[in-house]
C-alpha positions as CSV (number, residue, x, y, z in Angstrom):
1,X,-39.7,-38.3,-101.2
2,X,-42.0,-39.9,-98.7
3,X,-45.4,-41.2,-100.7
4,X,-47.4,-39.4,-97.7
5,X,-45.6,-36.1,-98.6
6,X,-46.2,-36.5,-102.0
7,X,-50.1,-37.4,-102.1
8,X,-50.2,-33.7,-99.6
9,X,-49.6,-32.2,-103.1
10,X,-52.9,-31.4,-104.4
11,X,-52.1,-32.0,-108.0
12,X,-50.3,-35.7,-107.5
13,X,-53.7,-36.5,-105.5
14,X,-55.6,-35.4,-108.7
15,X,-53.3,-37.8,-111.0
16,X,-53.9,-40.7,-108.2
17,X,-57.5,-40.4,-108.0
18,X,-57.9,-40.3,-111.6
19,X,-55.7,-43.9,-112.0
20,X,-57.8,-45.3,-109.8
21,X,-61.0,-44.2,-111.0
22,X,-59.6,-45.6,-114.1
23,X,-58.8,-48.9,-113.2
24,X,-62.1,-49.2,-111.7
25,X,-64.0,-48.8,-114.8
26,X,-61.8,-50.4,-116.9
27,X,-63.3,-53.8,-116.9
28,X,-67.3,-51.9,-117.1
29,X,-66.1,-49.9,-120.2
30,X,-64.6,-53.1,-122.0
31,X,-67.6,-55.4,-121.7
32,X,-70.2,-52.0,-122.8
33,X,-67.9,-52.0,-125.7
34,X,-68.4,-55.6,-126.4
35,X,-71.7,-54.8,-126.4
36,X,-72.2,-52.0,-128.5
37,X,-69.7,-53.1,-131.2
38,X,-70.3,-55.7,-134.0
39,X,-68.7,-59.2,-134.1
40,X,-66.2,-58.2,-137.0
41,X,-64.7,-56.0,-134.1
42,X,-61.4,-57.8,-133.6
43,X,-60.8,-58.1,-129.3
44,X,-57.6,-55.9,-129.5
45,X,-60.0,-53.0,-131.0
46,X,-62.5,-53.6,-128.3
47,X,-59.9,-53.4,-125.5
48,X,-58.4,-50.2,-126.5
49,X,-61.2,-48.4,-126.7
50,X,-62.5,-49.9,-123.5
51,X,-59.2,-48.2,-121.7
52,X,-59.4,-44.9,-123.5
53,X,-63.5,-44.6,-122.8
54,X,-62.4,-45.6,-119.5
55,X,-60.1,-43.0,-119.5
56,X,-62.1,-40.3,-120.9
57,X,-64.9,-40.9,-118.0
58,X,-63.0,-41.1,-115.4
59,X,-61.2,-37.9,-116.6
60,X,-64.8,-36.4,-116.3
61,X,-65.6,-38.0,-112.9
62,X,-62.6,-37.0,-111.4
63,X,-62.5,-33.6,-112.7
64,X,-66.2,-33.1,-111.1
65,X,-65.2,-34.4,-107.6
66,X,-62.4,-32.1,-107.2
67,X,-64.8,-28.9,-108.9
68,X,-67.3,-30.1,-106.1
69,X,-63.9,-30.3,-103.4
70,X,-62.8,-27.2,-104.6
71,X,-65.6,-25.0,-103.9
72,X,-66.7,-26.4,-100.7
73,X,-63.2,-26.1,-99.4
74,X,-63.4,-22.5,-100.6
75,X,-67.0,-21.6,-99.0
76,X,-65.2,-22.9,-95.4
77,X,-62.3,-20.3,-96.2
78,X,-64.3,-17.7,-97.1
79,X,-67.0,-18.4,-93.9
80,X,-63.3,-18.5,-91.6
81,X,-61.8,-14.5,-93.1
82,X,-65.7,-13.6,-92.6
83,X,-65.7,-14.3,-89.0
84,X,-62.1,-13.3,-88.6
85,X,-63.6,-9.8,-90.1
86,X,-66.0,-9.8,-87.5
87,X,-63.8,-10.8,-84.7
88,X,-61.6,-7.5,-85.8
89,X,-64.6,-5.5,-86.3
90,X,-65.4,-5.4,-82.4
């Protein structure tokens, strides 16, 4: 499969975006944790948990961007039946 016809599917776009958004906060999420965590915190410790708070928020971003997608996508398709009601109406 092409990668174009893959990222149509709206579910691989979902998994895509939320890599991304992932790697983008990886390196923020490792250096908060270095700052909220004590000394005796070996680096190992403070990576992992960088990655999976990184994780976690971007699982939270992403999910909100496509909620936000979702329903404005959904307002257009219910303004488009509404005028094709009308347009059958007369």
């Amino acid at each position: 499969m092409k990668l174009t016809s893959l990222l149509k599917n709206k579910d691989v776009l979902g998994w895509v975006i939320w890599a991304l958004v992932t790697l983008l906060l990886v390196g923020p999420s490792i250096y908060f944790i270095y700052l909220i965590t004590y000394d005796t915190a070996t680096t190992l410790v403070r990576i992992v948990a960088g990655i999976f708070s990184a994780a976690i928020l971007s699982g939270f971003l992403t999910w909100f961007g496509n909620e936000i997608w979702f329903r404005l996508m959904k307002k257009k398709y219910e303004a488009r039946r509404k005028k094709a009601r009308k347009a059958r109406k007369k």
